[in-house]
C-alpha positions, -999 to +999 in steps of 0.1 A: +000+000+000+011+034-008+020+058+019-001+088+029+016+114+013+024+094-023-015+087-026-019+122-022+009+134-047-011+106-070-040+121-066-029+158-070-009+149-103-035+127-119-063+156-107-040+178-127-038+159-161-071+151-164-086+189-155-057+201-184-065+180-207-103+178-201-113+212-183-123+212-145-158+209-149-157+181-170-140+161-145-155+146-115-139+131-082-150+098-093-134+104-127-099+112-110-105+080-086-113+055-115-082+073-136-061+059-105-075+028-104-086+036-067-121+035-046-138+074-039-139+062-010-101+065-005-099+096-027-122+113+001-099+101+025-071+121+013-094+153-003-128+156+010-142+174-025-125+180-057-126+219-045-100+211-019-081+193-047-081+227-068-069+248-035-041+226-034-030+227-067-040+263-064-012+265-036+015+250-058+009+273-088+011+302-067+039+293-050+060+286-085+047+321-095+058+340-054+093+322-064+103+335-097+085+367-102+110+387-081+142+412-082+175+391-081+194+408-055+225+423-059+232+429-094+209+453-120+183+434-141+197+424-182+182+415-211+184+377-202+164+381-172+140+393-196+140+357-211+132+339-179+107+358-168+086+349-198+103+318-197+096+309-159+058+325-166+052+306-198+063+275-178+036+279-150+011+291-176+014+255-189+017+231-165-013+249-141-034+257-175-063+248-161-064+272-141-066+303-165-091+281-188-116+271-159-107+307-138-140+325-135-161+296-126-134+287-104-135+315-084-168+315-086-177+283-070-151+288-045-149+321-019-115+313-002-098+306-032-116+336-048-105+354-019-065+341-019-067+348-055-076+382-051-043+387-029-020+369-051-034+390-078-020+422-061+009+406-051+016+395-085+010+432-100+032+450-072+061+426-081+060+425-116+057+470-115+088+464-092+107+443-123+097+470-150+112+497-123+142+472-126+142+474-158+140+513-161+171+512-141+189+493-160+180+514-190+163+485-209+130+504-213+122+539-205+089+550-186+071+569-163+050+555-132+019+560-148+031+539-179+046+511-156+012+506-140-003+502-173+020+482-194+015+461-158-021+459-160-024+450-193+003+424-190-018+411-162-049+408-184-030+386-218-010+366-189-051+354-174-070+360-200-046+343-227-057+307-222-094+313-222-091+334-255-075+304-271-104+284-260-127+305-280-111+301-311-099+262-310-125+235-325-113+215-293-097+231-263-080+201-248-058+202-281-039+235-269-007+239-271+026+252-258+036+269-289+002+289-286+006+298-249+039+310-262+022+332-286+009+349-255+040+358-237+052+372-270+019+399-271+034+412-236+068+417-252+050+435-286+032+460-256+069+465-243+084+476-279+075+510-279+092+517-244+127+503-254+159+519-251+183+524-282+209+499-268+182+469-258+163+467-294+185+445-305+185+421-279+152+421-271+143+415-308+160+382-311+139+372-284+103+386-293+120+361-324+119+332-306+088+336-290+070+346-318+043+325-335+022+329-366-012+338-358-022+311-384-011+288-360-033+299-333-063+305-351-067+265-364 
């Protein structure tokens, strides 16, 4: 018999593949139990509704989010920290899709996530106006406050509202991919463009290369 914890792991990753592939509200707690080849019964034992199940996956997304999305300390922000930003947020975007697909109704159905969402929310938009100050410093891009809180806000908005727009425009939502998540991170760097410094363009246009992706490619 398994121990405690590794059920729960099981149960947590299979809870994840399925509401990725299939969306959240498509999959049941019996669904995720049969998937493991184990009794509800025992499922409940570990999770006592699939809504804890989302909280803790929640819990892991946010805390892979809190751990990147921060100023390295001791050195001035470069180009290349640019790339893992995007990087590190196209990761998370990914592997917790789920999450921006189902979010409404999530939130929704759920007032203490909705509630710990809300917080991470400002959290997340007070760090990331702290890295485009760290980038202003480093003279990558140039910019006022009032044009940090902005390009901020409306970076906020692609980053959540990315997955779901892909959903409206995809015969079959379960068939997204990476490559068109990607295409996402590259519309934040497009909304940067316009604030970069002589000495970044060309630097930061190699990358916005290899993120870009042909809207053909999203729209099948």
């Amino acid at each position: 018999m398994a121990p405690k914890n590794k059920t729960r792991e099981r149960i947590v990753e299979a809870s994840l593949e399925l509401f990725n592939a299939q969306g959240e509200r498509n999959v049941t707690t019996n669904h995720i139990a049969a998937h493991l080849g184990m009794s509800p019964g025992n499922l409940y034992y570990h999770f006592r509704n699939k809504q804890a199940i989302i909280a803790e996956l929640f819990a892991q997304y946010e805390d892979r989010v809190d751990a990147f999305l921060r100023l390295p300390e001791g050195r001035v922000l470069t180009v290349a920290d640019k790339t893992f930003y995007l990087q590190a947020l196209l990761a998370a975007m990914w592997h917790y899709r789920f999450l921006h697909r189902d979010l409404e109704h999530l939130l929704e159905s759920d007032e203490a996530l909705a509630e710990r969402y809300r917080a991470f929310a400002r959290r997340c938009l007070q760090a990331a106006a702290g890295i485009y100050r760290g980038f202003v410093a480093a003279d990558i891009l140039v910019m006022d406050e009032q044009q940090i809180e902005a390009l901020t806000l409306n970076s906020w908005i692609i980053l959540t509202s990315w997955v779901r727009f892909l959903c409206t425009v995809q015969s079959n939502p379960g068939d997204l991919s990476e490559e068109q998540l990607r295409r996402g991170i590259y519309q934040i760097l497009a909304l940067e463009s316009g604030y970069l410094t002589r000495d970044a363009v060309p630097a930061v246009q190699a990358l916005q290369h290899k993120l870009h992706v042909p809207l053909e490619r999203i729209l099948q």
